[in-house]
Biopython code that builds the backbone (N, CA, C, O; Angstrom):
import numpy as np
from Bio.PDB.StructureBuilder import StructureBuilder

atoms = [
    (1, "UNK", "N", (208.844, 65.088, 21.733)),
    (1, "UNK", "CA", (209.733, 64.372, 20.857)),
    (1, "UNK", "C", (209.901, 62.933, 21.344)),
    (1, "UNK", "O", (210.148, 62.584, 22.499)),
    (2, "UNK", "N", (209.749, 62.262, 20.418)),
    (2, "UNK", "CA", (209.926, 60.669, 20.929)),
    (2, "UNK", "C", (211.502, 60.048, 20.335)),
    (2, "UNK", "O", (212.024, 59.893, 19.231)),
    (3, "UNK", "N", (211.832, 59.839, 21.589)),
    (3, "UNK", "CA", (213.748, 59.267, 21.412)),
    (3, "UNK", "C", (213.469, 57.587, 21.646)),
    (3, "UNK", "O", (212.800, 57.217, 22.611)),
    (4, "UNK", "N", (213.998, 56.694, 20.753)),
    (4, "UNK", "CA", (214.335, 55.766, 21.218)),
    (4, "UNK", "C", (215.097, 55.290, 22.029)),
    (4, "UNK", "O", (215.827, 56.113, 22.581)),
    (5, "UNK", "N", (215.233, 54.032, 22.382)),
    (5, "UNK", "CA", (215.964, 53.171, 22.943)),
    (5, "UNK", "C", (217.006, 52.533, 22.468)),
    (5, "UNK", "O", (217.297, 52.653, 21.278)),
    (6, "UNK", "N", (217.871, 51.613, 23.466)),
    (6, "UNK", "CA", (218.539, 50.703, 22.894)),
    (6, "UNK", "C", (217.973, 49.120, 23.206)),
    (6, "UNK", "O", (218.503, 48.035, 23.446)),
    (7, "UNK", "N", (216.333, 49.730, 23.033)),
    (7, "UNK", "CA", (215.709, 48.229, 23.572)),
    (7, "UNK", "C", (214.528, 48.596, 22.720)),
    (7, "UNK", "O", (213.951, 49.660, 22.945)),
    (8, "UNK", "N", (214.155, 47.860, 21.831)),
    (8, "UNK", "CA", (213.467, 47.748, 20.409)),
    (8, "UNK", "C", (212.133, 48.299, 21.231)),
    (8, "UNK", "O", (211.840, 49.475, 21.018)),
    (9, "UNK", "N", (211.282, 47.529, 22.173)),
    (9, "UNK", "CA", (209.818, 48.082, 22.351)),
    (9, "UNK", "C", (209.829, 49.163, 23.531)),
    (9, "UNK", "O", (208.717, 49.404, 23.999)),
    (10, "UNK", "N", (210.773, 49.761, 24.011)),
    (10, "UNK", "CA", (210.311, 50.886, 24.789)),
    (10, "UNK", "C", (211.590, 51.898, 24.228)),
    (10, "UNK", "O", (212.751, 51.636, 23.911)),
    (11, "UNK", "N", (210.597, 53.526, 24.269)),
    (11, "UNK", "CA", (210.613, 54.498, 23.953)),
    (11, "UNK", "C", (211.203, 55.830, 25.172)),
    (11, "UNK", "O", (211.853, 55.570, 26.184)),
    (12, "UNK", "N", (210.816, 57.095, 24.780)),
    (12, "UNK", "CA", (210.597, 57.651, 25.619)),
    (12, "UNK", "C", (210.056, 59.261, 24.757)),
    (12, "UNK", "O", (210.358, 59.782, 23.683)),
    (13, "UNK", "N", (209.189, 59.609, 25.822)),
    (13, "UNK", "CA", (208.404, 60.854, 24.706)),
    (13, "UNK", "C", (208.311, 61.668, 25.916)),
    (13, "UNK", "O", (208.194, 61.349, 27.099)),
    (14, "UNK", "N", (208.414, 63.098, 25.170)),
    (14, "UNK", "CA", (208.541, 64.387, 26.041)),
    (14, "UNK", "C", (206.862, 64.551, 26.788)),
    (14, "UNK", "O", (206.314, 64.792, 27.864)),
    (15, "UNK", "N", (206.561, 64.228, 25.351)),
    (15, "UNK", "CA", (204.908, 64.773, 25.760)),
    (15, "UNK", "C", (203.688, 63.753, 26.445)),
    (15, "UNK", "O", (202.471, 63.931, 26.495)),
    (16, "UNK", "N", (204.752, 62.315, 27.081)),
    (16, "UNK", "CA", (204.011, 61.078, 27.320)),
    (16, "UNK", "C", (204.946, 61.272, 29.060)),
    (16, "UNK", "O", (206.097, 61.675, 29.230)),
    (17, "UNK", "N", (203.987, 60.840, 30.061)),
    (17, "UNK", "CA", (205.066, 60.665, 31.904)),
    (17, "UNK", "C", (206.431, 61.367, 31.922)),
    (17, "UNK", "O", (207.369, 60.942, 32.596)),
    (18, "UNK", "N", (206.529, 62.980, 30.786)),
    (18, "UNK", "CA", (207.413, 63.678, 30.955)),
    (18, "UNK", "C", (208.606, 62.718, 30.491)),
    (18, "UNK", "O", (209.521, 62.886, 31.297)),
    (19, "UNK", "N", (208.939, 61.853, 29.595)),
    (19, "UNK", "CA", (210.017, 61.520, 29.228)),
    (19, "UNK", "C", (210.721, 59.958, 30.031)),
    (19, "UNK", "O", (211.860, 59.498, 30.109)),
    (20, "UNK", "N", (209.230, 59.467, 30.574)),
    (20, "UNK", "CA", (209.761, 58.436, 31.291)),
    (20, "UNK", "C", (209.479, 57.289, 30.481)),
    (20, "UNK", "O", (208.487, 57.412, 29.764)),
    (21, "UNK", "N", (210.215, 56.008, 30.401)),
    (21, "UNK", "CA", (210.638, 55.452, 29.454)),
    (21, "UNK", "C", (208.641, 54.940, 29.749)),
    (21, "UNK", "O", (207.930, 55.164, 30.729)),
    (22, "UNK", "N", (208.262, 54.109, 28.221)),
    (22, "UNK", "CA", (206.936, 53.722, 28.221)),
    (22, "UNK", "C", (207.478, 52.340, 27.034)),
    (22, "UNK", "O", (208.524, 52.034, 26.461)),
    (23, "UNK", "N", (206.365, 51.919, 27.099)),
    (23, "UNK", "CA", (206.233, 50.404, 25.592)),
    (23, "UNK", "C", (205.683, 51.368, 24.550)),
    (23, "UNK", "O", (204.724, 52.101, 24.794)),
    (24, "UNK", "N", (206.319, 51.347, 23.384)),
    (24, "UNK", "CA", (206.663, 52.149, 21.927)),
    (24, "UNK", "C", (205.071, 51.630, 21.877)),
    (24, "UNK", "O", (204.703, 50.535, 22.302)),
    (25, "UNK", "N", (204.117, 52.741, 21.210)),
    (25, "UNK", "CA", (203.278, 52.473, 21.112)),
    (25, "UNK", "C", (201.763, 52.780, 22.064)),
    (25, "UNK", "O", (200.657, 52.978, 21.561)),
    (26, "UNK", "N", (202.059, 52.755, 23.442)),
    (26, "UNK", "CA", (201.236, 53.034, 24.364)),
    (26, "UNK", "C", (201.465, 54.458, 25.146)),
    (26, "UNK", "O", (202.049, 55.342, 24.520)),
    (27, "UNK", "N", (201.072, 54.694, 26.356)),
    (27, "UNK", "CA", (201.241, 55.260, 27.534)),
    (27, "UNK", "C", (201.351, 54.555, 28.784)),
    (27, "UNK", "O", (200.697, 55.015, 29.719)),
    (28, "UNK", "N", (202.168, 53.353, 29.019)),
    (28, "UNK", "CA", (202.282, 51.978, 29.572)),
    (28, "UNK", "C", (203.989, 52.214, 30.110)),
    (28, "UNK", "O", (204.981, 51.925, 29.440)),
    (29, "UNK", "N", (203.979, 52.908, 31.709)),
    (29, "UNK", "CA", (205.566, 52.896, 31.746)),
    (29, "UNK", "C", (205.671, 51.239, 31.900)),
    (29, "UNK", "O", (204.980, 50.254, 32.158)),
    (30, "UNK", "N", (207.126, 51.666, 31.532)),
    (30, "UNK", "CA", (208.030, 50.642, 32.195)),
    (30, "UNK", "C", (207.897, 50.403, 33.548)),
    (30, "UNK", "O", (207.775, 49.233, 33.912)),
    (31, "UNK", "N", (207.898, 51.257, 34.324)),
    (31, "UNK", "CA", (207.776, 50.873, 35.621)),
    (31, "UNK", "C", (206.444, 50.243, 35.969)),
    (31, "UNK", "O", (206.482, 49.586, 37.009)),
    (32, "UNK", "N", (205.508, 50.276, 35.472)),
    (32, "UNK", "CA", (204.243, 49.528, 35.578)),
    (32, "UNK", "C", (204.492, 47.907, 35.701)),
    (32, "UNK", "O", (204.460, 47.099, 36.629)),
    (33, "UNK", "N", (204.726, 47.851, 34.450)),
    (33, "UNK", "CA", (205.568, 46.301, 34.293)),
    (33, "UNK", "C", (206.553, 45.876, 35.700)),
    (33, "UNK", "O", (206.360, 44.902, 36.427)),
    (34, "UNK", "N", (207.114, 46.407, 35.770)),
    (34, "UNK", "CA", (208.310, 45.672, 36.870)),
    (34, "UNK", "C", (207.394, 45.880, 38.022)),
    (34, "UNK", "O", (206.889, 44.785, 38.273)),
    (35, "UNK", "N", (206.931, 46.834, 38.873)),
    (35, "UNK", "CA", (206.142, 46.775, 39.440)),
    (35, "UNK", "C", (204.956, 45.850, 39.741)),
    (35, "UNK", "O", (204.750, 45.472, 40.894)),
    (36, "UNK", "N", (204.262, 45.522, 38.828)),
    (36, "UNK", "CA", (203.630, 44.374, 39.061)),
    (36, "UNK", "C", (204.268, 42.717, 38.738)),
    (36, "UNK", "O", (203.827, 41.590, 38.960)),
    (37, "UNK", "N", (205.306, 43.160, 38.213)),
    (37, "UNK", "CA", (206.582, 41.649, 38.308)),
    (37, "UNK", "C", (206.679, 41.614, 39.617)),
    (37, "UNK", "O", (206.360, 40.635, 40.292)),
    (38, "UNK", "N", (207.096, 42.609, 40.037)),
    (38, "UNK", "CA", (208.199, 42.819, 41.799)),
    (38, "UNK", "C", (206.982, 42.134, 42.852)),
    (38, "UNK", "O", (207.169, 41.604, 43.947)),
    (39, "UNK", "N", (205.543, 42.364, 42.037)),
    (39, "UNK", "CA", (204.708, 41.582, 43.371)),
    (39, "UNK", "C", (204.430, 40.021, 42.846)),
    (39, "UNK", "O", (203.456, 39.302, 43.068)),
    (40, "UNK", "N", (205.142, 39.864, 42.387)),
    (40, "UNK", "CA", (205.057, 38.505, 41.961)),
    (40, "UNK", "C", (204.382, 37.702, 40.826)),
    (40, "UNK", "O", (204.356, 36.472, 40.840)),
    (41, "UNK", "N", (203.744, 38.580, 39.672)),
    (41, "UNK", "CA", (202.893, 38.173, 38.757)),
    (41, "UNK", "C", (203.844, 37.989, 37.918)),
    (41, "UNK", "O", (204.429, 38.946, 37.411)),
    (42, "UNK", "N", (204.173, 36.615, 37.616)),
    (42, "UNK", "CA", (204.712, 36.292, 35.988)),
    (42, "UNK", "C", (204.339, 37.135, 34.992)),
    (42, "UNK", "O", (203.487, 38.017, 35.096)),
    (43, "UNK", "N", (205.012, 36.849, 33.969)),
    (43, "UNK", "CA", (205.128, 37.887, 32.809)),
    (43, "UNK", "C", (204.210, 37.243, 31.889)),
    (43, "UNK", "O", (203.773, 37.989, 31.014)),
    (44, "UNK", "N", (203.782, 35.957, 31.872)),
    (44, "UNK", "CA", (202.828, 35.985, 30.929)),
    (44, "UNK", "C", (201.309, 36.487, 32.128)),
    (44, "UNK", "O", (200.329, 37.205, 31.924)),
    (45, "UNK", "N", (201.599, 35.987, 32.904)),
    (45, "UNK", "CA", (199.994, 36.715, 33.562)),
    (45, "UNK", "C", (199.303, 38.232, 33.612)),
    (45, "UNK", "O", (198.141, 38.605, 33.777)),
    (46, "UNK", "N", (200.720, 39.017, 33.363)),
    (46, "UNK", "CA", (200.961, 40.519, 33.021)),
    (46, "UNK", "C", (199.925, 40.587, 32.019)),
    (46, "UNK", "O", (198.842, 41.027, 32.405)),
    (47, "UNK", "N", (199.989, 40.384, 31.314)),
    (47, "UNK", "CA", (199.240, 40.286, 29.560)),
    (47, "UNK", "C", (197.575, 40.028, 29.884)),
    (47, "UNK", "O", (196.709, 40.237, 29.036)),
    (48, "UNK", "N", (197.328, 39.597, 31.092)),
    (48, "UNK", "CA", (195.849, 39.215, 31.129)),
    (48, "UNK", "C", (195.255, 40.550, 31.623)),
    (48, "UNK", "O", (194.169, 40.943, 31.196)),
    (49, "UNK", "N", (195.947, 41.217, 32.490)),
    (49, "UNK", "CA", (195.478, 42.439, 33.073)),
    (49, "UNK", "C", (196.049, 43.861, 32.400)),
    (49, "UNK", "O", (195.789, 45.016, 32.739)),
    (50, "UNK", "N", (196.932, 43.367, 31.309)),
    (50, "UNK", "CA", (197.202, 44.295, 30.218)),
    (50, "UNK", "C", (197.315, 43.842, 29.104)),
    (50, "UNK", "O", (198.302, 43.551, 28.429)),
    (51, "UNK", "N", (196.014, 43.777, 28.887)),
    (51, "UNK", "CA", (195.658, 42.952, 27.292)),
    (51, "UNK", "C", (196.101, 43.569, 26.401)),
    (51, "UNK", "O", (196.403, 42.841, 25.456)),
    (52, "UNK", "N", (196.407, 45.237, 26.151)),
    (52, "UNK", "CA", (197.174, 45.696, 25.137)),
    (52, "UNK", "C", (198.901, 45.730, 24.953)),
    (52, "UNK", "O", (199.713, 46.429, 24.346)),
    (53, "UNK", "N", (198.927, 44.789, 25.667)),
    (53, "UNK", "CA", (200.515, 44.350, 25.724)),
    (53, "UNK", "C", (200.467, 43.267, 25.267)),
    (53, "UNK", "O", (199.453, 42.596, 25.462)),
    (54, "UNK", "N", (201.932, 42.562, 24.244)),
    (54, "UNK", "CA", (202.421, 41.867, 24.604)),
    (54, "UNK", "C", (203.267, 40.881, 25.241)),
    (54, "UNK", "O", (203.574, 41.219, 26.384)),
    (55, "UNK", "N", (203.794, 39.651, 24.828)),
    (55, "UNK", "CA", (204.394, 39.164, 26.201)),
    (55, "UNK", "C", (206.021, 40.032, 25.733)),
    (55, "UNK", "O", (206.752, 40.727, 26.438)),
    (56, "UNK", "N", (206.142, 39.666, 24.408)),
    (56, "UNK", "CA", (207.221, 40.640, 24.238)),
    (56, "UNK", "C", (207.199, 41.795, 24.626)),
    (56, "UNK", "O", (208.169, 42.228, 25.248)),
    (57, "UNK", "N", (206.455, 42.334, 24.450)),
    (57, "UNK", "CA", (206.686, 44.051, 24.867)),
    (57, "UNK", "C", (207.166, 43.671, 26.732)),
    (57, "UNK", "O", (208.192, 44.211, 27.148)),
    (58, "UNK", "N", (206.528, 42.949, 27.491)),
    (58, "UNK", "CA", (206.313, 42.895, 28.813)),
    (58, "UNK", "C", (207.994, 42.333, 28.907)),
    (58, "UNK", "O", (208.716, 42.852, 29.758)),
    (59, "UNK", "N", (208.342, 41.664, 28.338)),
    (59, "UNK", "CA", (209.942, 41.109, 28.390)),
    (59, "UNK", "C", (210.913, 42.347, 27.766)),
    (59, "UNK", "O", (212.039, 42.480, 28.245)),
    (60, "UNK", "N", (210.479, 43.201, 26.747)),
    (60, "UNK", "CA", (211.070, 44.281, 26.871)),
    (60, "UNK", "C", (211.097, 45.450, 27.514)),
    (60, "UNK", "O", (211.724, 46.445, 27.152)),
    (61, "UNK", "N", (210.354, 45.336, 28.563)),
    (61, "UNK", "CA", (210.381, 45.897, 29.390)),
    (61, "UNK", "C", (210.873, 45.550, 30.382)),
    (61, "UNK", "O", (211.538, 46.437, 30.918)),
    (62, "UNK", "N", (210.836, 44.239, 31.101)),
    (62, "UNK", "CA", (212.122, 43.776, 31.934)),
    (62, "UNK", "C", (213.218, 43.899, 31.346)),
    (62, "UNK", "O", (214.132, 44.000, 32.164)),
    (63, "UNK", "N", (213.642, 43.948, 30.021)),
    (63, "UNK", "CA", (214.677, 43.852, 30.025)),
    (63, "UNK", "C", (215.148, 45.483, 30.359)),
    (63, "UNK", "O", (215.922, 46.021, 31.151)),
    (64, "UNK", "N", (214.427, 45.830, 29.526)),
    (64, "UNK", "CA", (215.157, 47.665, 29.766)),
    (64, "UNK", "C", (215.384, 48.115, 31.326)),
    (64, "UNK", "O", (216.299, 48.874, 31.646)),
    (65, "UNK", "N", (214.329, 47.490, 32.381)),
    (65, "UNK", "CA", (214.778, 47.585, 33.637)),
    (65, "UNK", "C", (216.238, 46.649, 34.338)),
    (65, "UNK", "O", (216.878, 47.033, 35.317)),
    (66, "UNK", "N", (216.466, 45.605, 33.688)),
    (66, "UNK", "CA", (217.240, 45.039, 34.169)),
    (66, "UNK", "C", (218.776, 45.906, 33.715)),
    (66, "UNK", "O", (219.732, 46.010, 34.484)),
    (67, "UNK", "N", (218.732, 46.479, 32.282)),
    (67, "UNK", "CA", (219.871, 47.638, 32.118)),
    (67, "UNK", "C", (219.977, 49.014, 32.817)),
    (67, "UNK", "O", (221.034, 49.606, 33.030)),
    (68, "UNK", "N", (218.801, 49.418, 33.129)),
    (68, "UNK", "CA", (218.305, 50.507, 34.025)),
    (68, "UNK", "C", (217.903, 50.433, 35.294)),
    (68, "UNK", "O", (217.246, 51.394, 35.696)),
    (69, "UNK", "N", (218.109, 49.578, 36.023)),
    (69, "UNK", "CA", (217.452, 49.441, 37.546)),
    (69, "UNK", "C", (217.570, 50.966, 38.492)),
    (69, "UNK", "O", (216.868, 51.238, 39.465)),
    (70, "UNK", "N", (218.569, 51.765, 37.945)),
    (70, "UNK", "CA", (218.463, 52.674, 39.083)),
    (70, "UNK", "C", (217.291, 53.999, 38.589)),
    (70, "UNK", "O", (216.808, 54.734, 39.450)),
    (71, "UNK", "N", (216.935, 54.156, 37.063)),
    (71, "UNK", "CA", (215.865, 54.658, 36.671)),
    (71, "UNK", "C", (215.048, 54.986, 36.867)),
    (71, "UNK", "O", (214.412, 55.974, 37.236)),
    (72, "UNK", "N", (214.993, 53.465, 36.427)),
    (72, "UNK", "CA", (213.066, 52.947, 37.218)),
    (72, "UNK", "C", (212.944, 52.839, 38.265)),
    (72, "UNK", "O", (211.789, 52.604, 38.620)),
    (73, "UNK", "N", (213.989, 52.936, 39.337)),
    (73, "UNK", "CA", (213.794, 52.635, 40.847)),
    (73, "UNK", "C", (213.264, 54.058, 41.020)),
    (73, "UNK", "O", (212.125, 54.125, 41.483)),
    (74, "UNK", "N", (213.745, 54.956, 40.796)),
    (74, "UNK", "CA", (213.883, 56.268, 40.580)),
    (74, "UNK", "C", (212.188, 57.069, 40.572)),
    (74, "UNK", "O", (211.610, 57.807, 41.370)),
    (75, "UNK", "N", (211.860, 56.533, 39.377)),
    (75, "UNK", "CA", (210.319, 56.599, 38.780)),
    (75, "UNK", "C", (209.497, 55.850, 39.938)),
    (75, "UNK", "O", (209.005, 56.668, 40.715)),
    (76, "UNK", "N", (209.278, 54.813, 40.189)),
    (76, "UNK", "CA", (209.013, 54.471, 40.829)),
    (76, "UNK", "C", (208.472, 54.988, 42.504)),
    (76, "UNK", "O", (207.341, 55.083, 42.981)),
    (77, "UNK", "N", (209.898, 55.262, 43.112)),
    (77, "UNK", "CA", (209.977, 56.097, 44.127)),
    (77, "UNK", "C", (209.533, 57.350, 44.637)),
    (77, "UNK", "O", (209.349, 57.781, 45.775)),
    (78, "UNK", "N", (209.351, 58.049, 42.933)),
    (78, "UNK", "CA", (208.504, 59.435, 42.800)),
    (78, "UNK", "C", (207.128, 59.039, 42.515)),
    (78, "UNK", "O", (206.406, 60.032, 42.422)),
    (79, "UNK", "N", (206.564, 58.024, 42.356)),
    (79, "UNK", "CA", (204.917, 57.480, 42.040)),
    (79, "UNK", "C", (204.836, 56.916, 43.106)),
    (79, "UNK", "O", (203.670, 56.597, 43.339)),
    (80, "UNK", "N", (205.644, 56.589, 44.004)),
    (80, "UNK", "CA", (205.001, 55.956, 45.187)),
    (80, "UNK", "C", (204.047, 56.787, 46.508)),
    (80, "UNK", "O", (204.252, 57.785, 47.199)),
    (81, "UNK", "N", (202.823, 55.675, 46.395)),
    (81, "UNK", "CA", (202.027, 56.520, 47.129)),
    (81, "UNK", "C", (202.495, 56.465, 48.934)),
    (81, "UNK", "O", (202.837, 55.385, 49.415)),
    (82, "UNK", "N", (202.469, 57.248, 49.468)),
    (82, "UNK", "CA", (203.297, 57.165, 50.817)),
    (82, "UNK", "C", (201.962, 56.423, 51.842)),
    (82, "UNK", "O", (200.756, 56.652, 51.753)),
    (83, "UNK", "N", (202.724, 55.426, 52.859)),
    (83, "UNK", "CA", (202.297, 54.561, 53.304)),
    (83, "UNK", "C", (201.070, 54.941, 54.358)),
    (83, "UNK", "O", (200.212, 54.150, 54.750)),
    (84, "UNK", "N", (201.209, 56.526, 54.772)),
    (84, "UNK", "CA", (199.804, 57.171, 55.833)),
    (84, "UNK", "C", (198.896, 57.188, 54.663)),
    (84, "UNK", "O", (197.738, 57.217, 55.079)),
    (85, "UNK", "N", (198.950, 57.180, 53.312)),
    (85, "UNK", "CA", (197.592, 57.677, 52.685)),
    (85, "UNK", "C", (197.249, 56.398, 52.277)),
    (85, "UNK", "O", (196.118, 56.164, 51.852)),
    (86, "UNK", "N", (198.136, 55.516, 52.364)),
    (86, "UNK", "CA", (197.447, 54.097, 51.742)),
    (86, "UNK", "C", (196.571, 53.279, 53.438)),
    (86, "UNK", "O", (195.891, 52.257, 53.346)),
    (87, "UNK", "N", (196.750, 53.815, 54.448)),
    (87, "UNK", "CA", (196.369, 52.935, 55.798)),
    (87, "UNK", "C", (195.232, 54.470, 55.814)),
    (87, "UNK", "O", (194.678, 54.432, 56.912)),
    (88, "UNK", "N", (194.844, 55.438, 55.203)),
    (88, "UNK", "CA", (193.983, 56.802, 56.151)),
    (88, "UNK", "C", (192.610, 55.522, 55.478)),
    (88, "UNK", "O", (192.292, 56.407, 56.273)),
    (89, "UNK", "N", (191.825, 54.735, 55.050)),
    (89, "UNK", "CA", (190.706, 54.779, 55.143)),
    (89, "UNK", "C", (190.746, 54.041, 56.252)),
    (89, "UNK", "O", (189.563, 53.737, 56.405)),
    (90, "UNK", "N", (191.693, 53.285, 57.620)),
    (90, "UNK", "CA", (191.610, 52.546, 58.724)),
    (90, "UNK", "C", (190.676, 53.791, 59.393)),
    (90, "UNK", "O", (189.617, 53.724, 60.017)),
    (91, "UNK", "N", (191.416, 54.827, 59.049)),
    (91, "UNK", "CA", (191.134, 56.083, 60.503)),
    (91, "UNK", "C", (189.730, 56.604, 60.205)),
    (91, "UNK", "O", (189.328, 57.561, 60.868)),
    (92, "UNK", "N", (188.812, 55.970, 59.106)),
    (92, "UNK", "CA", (187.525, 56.379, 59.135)),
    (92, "UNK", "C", (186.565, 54.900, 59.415)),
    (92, "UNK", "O", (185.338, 54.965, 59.490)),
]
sb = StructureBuilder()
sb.init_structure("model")
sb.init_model(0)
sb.init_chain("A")
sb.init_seg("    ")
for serial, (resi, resn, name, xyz) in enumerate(atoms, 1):
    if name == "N":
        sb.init_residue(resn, " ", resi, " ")
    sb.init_atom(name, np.array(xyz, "f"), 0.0, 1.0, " ", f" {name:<3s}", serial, name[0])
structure = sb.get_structure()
């Protein structure tokens, strides 16, 4: 079932990241977006490496994080890959 928002381009669907908020239209969380904000890529540069976005969608998606920060921190925290599996190709 797809529930809206109170933020025009992101959604959330049962049958899409289990209900985690996405851009209406894709399979593109929200947390993707802020995530690659948080490392420093402007929001229009977002759009070059996610050409099926727009800049709006990419601003509605900050915005929905900026009403939701503890959410997406949330999401986030459960996709994060833990820091021994990101350093194991040193140990070969």
């Amino acid at each position: 079932m797809v529930q809206a928002t109170e933020h025009h381009y992101i959604v959330k669907n049962d049958d899409i990241l289990g209900g985690e908020p996405i851009i209406k239209g894709t399979r593109t969380p929200v947390r993707a977006i802020v995530e690659t904000w948080r490392l420093g890529v402007a929001p229009e540069e977002i759009t070059l490496g996610m050409p099926h976005l727009t800049l709006a969608q990419v601003f509605g998606a900050l915005s929905y994080y900026s009403d939701h920060q503890s959410e997406i921190n949330a999401y986030m925290e459960r996709n994060r890959i833990p820091d021994e599996l990101l350093d194991s190709h040193k140990l070969l």
